[in-house]
PyMOL Python script that loads the backbone (N, CA, C, O; Angstrom):
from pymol import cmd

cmd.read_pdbstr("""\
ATOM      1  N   UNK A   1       0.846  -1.163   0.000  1.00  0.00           N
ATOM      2  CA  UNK A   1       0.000   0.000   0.000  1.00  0.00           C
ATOM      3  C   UNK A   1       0.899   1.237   0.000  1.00  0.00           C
ATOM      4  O   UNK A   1       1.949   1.241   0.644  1.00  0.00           O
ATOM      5  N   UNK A   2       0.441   2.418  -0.811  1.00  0.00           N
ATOM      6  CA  UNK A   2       0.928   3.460  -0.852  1.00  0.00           C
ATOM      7  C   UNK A   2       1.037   4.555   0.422  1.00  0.00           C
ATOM      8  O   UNK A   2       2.044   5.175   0.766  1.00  0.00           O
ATOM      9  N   UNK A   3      -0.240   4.600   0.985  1.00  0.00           N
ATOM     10  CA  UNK A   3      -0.412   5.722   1.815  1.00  0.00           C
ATOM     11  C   UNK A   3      -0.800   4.831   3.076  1.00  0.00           C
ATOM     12  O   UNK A   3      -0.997   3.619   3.162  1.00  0.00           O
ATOM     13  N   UNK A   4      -0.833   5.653   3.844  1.00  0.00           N
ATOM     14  CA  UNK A   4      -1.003   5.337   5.702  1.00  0.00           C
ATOM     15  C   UNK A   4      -2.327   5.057   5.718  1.00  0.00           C
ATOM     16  O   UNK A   4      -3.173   5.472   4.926  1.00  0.00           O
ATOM     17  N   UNK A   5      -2.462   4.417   6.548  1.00  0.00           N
ATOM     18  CA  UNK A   5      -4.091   4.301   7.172  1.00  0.00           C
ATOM     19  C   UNK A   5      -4.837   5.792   7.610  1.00  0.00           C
ATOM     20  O   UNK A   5      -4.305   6.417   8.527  1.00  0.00           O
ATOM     21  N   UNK A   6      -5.810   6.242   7.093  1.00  0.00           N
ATOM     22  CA  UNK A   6      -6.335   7.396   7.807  1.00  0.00           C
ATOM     23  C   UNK A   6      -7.776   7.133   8.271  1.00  0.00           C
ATOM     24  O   UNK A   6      -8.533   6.164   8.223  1.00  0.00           O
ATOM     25  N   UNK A   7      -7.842   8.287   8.703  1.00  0.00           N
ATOM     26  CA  UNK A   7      -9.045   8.300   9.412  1.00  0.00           C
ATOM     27  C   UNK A   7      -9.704   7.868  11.110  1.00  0.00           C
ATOM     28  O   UNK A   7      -9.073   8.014  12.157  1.00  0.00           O
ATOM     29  N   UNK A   8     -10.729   7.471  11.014  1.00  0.00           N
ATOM     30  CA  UNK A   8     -10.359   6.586  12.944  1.00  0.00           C
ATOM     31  C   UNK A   8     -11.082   5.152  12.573  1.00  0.00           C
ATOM     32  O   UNK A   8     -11.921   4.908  11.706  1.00  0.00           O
ATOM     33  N   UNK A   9     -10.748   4.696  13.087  1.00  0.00           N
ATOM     34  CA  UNK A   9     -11.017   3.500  13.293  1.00  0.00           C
ATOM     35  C   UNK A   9     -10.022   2.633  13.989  1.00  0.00           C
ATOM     36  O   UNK A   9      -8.977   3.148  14.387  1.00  0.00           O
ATOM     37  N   UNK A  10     -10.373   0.708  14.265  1.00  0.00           N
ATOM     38  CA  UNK A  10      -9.816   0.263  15.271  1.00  0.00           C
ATOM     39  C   UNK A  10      -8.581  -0.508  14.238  1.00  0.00           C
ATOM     40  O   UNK A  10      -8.772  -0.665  13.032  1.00  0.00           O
ATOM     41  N   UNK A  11      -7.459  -0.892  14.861  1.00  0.00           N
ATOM     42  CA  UNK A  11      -6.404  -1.378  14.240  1.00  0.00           C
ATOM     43  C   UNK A  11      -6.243  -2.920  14.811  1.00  0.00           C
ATOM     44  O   UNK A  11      -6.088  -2.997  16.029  1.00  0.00           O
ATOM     45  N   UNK A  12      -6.259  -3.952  14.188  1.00  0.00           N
ATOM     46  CA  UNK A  12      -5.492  -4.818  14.629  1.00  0.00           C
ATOM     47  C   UNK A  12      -3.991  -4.993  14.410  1.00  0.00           C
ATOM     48  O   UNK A  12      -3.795  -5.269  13.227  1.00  0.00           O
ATOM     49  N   UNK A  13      -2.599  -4.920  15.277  1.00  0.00           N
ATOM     50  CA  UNK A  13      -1.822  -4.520  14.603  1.00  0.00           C
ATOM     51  C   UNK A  13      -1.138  -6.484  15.659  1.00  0.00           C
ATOM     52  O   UNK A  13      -1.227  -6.875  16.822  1.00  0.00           O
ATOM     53  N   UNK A  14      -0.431  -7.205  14.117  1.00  0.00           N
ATOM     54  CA  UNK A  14       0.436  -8.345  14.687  1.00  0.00           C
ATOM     55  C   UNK A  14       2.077  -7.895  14.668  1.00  0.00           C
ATOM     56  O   UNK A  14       2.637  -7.082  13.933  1.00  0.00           O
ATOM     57  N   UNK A  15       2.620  -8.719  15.737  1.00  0.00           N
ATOM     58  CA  UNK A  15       4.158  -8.401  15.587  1.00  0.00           C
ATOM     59  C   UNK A  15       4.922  -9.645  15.780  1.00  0.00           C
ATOM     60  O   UNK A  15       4.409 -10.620  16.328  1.00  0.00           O
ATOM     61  N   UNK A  16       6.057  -9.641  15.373  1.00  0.00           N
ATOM     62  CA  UNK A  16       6.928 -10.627  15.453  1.00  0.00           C
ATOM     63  C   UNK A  16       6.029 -12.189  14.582  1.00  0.00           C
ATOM     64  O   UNK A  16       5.617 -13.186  15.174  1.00  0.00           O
ATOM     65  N   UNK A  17       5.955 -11.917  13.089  1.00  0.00           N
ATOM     66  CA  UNK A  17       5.847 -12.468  12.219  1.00  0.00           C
ATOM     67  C   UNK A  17       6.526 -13.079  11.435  1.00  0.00           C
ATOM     68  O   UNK A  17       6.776 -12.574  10.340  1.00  0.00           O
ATOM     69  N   UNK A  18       7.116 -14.610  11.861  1.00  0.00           N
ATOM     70  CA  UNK A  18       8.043 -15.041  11.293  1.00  0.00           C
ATOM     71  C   UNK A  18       7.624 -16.241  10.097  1.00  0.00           C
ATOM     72  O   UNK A  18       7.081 -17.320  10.339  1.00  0.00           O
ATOM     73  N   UNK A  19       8.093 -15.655   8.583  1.00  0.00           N
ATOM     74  CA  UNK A  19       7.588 -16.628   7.432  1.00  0.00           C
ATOM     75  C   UNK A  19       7.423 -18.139   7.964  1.00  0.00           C
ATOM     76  O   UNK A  19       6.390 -18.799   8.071  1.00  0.00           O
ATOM     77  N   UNK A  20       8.594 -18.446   8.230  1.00  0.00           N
ATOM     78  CA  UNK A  20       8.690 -19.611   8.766  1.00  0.00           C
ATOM     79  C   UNK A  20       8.246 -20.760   9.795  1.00  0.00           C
ATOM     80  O   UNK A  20       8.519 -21.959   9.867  1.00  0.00           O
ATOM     81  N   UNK A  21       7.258 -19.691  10.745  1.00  0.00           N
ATOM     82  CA  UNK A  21       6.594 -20.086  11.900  1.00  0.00           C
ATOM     83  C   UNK A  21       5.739 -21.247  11.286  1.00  0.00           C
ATOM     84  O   UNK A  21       5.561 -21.236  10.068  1.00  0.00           O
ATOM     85  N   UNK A  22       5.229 -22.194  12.008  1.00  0.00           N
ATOM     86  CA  UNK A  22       4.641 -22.969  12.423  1.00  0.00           C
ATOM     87  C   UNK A  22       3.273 -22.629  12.290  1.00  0.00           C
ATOM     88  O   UNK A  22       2.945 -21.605  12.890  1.00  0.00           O
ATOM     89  N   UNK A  23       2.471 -23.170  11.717  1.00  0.00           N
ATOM     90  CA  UNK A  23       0.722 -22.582  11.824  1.00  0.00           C
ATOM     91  C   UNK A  23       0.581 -22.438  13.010  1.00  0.00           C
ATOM     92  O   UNK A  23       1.256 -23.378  13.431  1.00  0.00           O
ATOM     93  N   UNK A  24       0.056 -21.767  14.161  1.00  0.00           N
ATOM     94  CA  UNK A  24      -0.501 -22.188  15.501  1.00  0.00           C
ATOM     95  C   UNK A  24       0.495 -21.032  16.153  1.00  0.00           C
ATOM     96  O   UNK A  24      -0.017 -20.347  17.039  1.00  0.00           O
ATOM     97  N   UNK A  25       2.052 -20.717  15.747  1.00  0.00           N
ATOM     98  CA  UNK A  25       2.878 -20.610  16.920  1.00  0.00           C
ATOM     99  C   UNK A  25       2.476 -18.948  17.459  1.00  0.00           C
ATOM    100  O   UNK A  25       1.635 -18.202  16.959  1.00  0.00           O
ATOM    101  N   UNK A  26       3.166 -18.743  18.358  1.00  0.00           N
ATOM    102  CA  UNK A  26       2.828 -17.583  19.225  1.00  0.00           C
ATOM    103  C   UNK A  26       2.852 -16.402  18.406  1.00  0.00           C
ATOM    104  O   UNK A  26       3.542 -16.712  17.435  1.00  0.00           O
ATOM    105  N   UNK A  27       2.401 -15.012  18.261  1.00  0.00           N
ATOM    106  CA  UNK A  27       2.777 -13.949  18.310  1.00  0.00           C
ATOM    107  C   UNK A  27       2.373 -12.794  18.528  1.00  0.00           C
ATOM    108  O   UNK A  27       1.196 -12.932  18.862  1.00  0.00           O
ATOM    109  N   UNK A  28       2.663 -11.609  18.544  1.00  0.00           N
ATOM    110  CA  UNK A  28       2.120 -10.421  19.594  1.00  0.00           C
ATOM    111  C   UNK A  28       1.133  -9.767  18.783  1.00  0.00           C
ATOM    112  O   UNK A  28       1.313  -9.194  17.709  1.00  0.00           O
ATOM    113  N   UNK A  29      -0.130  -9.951  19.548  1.00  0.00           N
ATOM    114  CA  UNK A  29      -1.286  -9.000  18.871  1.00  0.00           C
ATOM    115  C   UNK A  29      -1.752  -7.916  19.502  1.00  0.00           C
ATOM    116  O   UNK A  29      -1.815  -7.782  20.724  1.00  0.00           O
ATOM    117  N   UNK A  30      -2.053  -7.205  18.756  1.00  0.00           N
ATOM    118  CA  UNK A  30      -2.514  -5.774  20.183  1.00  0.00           C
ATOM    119  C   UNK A  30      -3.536  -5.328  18.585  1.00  0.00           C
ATOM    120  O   UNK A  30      -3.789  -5.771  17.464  1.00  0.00           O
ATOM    121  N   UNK A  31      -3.907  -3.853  19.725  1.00  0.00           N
ATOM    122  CA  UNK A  31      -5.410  -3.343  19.447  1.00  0.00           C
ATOM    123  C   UNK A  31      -4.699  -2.065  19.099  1.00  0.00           C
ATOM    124  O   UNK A  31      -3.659  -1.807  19.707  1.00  0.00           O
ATOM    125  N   UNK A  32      -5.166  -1.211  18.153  1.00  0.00           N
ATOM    126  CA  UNK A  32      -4.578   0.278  17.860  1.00  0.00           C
ATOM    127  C   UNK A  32      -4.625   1.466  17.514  1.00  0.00           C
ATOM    128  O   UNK A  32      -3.403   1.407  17.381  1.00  0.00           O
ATOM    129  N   UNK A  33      -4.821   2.337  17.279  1.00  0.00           N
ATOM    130  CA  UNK A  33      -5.235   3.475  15.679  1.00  0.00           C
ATOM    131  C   UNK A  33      -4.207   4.205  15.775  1.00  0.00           C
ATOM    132  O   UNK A  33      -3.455   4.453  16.718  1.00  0.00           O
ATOM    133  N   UNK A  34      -4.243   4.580  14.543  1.00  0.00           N
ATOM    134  CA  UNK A  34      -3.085   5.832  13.436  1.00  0.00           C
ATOM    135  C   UNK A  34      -3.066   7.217  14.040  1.00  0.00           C
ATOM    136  O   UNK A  34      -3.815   8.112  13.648  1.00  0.00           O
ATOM    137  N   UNK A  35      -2.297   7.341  14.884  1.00  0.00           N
ATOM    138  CA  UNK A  35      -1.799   8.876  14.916  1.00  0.00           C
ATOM    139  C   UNK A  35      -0.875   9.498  13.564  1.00  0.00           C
ATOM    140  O   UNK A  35      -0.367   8.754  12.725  1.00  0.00           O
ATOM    141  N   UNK A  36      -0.780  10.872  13.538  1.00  0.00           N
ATOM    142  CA  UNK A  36       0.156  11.391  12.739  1.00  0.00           C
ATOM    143  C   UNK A  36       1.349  11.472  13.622  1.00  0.00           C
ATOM    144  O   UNK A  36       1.425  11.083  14.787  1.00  0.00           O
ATOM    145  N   UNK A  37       2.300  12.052  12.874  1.00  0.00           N
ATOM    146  CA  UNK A  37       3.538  11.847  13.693  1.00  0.00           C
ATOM    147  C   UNK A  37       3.594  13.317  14.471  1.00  0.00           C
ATOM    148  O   UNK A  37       4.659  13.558  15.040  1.00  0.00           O
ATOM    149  N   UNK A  38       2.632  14.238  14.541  1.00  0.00           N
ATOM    150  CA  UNK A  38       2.632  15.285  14.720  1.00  0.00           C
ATOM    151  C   UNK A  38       1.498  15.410  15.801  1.00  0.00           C
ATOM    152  O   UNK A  38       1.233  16.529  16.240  1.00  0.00           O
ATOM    153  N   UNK A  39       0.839  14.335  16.232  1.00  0.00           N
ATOM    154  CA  UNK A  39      -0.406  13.811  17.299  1.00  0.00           C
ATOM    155  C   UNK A  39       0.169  12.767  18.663  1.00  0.00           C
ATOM    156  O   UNK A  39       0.389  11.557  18.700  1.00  0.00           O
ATOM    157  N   UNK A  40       0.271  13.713  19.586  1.00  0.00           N
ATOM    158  CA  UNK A  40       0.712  13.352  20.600  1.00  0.00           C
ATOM    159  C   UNK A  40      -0.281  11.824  21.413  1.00  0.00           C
ATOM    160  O   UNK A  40      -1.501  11.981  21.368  1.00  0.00           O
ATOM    161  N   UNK A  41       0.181  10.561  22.048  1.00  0.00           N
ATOM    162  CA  UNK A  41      -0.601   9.826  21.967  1.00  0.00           C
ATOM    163  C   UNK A  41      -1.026  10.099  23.329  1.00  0.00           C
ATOM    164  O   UNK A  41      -0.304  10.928  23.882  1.00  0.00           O
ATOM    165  N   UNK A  42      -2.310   9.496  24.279  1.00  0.00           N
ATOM    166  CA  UNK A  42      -2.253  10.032  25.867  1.00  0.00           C
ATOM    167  C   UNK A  42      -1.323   9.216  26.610  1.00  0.00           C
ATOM    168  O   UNK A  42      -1.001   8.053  26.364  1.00  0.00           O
ATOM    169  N   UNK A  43      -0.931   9.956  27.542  1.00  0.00           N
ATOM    170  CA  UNK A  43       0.184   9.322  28.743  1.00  0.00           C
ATOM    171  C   UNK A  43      -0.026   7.627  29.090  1.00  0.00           C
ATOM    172  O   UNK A  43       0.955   6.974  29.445  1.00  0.00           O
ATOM    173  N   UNK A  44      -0.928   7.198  29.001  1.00  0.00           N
ATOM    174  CA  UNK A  44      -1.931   6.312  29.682  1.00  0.00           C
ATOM    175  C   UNK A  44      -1.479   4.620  28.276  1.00  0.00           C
ATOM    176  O   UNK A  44      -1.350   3.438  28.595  1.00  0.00           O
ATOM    177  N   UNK A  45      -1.406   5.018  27.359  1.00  0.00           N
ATOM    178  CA  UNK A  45      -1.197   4.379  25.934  1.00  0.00           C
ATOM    179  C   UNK A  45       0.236   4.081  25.659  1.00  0.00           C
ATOM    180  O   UNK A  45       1.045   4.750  26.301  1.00  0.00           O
ATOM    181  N   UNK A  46       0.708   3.175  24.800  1.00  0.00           N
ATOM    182  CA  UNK A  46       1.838   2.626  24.460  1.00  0.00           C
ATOM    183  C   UNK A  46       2.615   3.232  22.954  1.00  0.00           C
ATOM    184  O   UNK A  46       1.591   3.861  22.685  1.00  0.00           O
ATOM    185  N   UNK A  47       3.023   3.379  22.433  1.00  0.00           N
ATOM    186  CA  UNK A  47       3.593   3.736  21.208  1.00  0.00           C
ATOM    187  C   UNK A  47       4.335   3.137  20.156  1.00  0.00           C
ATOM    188  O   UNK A  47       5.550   3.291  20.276  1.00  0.00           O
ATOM    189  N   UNK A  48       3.982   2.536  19.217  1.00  0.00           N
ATOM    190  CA  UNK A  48       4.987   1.850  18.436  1.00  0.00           C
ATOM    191  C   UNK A  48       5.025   2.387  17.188  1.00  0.00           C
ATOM    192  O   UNK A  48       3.982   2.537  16.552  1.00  0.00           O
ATOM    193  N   UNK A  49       6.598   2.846  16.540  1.00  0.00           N
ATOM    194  CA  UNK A  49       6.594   3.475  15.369  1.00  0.00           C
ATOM    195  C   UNK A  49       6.653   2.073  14.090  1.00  0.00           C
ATOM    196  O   UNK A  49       7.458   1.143  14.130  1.00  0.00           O
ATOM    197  N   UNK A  50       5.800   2.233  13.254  1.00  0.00           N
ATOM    198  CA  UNK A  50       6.003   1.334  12.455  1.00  0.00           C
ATOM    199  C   UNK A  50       7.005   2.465  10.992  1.00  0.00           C
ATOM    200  O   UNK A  50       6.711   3.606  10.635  1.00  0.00           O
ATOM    201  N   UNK A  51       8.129   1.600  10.489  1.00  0.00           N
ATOM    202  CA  UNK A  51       8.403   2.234   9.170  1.00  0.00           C
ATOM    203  C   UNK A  51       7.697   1.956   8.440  1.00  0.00           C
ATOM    204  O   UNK A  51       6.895   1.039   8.617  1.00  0.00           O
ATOM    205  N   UNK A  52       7.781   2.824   7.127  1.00  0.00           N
ATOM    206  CA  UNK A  52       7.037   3.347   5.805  1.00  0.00           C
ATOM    207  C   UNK A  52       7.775   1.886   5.380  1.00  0.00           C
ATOM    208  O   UNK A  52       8.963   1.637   5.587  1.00  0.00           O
ATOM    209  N   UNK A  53       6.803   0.980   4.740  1.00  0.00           N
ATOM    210  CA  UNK A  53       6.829  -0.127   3.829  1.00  0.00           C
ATOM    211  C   UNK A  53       6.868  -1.663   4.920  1.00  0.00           C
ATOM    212  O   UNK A  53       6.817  -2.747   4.339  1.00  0.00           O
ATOM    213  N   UNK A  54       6.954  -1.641   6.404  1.00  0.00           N
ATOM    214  CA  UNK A  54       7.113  -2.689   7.137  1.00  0.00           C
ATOM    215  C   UNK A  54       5.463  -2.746   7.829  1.00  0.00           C
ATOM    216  O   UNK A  54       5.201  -2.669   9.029  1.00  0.00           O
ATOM    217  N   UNK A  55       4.809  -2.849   7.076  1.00  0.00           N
ATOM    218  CA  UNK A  55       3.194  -2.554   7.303  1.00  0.00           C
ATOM    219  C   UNK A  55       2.245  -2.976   6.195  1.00  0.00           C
ATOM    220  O   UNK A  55       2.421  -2.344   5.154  1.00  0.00           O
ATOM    221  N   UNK A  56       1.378  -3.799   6.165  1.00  0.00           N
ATOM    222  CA  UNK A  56       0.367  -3.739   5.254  1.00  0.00           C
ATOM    223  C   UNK A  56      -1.194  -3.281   5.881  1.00  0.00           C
ATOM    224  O   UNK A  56      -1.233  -3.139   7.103  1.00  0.00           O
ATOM    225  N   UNK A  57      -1.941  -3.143   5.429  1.00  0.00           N
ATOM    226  CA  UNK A  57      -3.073  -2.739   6.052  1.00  0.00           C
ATOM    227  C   UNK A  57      -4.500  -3.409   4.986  1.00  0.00           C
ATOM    228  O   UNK A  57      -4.643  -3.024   3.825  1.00  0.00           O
ATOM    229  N   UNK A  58      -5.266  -4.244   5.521  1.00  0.00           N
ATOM    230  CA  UNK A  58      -6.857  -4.909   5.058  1.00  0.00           C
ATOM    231  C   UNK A  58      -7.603  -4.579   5.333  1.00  0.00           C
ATOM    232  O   UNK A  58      -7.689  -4.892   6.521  1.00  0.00           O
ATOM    233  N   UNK A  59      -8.670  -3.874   4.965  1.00  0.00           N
ATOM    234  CA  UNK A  59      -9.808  -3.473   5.152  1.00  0.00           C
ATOM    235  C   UNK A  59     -11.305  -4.471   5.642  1.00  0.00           C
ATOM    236  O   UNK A  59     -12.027  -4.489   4.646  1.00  0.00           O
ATOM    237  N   UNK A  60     -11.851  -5.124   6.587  1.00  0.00           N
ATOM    238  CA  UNK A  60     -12.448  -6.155   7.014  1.00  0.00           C
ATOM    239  C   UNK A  60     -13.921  -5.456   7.187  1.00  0.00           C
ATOM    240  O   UNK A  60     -14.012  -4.253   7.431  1.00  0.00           O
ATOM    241  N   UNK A  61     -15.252  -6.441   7.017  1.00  0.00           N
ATOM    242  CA  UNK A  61     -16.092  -5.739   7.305  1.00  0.00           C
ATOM    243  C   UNK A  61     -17.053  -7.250   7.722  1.00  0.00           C
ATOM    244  O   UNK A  61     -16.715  -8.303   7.181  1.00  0.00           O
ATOM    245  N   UNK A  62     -17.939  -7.239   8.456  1.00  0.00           N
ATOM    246  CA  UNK A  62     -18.719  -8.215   8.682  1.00  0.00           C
ATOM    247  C   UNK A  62     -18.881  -9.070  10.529  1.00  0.00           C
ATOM    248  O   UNK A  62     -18.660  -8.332  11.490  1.00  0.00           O
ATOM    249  N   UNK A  63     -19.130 -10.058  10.705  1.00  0.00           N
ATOM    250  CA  UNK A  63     -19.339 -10.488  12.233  1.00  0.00           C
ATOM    251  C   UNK A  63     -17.941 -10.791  12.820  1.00  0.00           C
ATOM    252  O   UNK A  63     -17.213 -11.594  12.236  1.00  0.00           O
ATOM    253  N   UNK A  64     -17.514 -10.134  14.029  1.00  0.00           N
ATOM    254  CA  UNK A  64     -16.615 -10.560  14.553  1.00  0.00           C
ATOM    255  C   UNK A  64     -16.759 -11.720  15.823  1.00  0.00           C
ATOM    256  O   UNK A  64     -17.457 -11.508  16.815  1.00  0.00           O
ATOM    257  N   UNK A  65     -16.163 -12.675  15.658  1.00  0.00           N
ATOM    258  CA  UNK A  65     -14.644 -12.385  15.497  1.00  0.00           C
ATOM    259  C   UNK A  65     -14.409 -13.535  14.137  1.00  0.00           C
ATOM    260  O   UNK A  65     -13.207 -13.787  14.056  1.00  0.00           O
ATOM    261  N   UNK A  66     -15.122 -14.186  13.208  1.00  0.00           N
ATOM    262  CA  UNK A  66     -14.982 -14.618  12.183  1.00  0.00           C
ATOM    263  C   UNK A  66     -14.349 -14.164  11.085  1.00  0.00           C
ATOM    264  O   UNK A  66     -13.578 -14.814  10.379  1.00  0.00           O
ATOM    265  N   UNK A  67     -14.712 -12.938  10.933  1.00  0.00           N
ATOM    266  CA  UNK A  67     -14.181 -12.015   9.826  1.00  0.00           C
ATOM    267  C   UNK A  67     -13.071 -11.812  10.289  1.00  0.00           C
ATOM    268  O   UNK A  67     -12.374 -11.985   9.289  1.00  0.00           O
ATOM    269  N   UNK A  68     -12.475 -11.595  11.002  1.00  0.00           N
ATOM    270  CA  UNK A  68     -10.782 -11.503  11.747  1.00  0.00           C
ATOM    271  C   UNK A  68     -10.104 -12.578  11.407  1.00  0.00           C
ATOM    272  O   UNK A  68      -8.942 -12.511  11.004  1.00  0.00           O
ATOM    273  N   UNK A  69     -10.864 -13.855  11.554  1.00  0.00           N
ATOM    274  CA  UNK A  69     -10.083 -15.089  11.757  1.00  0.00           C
ATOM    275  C   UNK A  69     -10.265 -15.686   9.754  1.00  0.00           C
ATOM    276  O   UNK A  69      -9.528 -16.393   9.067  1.00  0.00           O
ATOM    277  N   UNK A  70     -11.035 -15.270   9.567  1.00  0.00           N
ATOM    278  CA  UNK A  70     -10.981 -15.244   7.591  1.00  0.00           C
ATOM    279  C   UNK A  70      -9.648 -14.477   7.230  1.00  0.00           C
ATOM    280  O   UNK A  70      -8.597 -14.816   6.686  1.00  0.00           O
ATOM    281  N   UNK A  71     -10.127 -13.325   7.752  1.00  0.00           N
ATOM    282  CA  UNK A  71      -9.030 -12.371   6.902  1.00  0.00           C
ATOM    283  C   UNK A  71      -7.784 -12.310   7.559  1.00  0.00           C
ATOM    284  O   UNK A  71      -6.999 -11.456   7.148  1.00  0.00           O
ATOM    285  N   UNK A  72      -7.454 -13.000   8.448  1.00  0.00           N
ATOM    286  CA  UNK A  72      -5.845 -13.714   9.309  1.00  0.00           C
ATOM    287  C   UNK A  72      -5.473 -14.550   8.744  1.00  0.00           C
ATOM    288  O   UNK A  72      -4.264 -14.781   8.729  1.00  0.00           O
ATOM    289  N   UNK A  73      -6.521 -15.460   7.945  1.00  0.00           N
ATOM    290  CA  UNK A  73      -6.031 -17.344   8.018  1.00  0.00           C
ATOM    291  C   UNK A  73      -5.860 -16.364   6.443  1.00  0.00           C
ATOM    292  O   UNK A  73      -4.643 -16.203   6.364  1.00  0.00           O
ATOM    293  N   UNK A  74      -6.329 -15.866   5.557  1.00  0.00           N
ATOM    294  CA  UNK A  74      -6.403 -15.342   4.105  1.00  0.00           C
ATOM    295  C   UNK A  74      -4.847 -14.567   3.906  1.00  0.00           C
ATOM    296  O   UNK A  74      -4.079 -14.932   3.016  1.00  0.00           O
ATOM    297  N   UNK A  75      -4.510 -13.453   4.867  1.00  0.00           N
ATOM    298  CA  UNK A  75      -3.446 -12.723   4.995  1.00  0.00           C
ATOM    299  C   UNK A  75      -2.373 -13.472   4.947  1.00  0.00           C
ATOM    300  O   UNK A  75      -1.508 -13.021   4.196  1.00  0.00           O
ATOM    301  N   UNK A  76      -2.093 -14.539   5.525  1.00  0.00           N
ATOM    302  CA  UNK A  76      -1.299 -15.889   5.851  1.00  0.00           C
ATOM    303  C   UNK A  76      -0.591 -16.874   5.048  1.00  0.00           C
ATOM    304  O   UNK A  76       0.560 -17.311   5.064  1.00  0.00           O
ATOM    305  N   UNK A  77      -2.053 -17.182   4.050  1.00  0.00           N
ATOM    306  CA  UNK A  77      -1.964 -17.814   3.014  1.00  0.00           C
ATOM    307  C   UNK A  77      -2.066 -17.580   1.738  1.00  0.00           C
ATOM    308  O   UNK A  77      -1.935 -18.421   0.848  1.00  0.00           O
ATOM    309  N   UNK A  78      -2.242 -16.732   1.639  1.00  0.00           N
ATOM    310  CA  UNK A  78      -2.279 -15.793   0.476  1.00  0.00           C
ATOM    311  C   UNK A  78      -1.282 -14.790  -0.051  1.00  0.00           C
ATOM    312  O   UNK A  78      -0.542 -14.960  -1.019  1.00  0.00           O
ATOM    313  N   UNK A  79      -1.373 -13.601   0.805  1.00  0.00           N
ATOM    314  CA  UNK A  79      -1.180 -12.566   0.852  1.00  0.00           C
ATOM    315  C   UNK A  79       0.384 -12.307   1.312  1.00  0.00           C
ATOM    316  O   UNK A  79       1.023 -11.457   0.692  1.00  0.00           O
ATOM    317  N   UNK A  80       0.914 -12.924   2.236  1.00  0.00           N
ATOM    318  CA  UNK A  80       2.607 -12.936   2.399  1.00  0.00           C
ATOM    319  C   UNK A  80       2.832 -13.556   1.562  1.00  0.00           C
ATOM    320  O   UNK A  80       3.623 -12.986   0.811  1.00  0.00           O
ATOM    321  N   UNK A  81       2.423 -14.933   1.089  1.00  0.00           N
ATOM    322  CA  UNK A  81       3.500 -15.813   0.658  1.00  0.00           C
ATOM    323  C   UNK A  81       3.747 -14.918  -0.923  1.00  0.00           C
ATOM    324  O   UNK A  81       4.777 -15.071  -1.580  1.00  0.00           O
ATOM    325  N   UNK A  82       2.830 -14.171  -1.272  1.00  0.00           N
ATOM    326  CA  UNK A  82       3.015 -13.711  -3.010  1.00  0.00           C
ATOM    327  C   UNK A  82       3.912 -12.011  -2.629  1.00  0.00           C
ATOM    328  O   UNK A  82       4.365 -11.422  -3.611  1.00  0.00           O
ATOM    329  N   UNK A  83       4.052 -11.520  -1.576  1.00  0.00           N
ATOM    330  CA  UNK A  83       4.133  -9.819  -0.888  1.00  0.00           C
ATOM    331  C   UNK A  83       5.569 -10.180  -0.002  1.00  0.00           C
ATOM    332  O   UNK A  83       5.666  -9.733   1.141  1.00  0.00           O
ATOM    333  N   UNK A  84       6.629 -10.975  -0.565  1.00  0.00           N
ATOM    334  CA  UNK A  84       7.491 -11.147  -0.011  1.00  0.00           C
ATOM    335  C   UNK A  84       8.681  -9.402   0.901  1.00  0.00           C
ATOM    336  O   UNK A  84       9.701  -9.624   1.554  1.00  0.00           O
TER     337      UNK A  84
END
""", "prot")
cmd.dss("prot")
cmd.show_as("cartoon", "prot")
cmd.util.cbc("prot")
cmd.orient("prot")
């Protein structure tokens, strides 16, 4: 993707994504939204800078938590293995 996520809405953001992992194995999921870099976050909140190109972003719409677990198991199998 070209441009940043805008607007508000909720983020699912995964970390420590290794090609190689194991179907099943562990890794860090958290909950999020897009500040600018110029939008201070509150004291209370965590911060993680992602770089420009170490990010993809899917647009999901429908019953959760199914539609999460479609468009995870889809992202997975699809979508890395061709977005090296």
């Amino acid at each position: 993707m070209n441009a940043e996520p805008t607007g508000l809405g909720l983020l699912q953001v995964s970390d420590g994504l290794d090609p190689d992992a194991a179907a099943g194995s562990e890794r860090t999921y958290l909950h999020g939204i897009v500040l600018s870099k110029y939008t201070s976050a509150p004291d209370n909140l965590d911060v993680i800078e992602v770089p420009t190109g170490q990010w993809a972003a899917f647009r999901t719409s429908g019953p959760h938590p199914q539609t999460l677990q479609t468009t995870s198991a889809a992202t997975a199998t699809e979508w890395f293995p061709s977005n090296p």
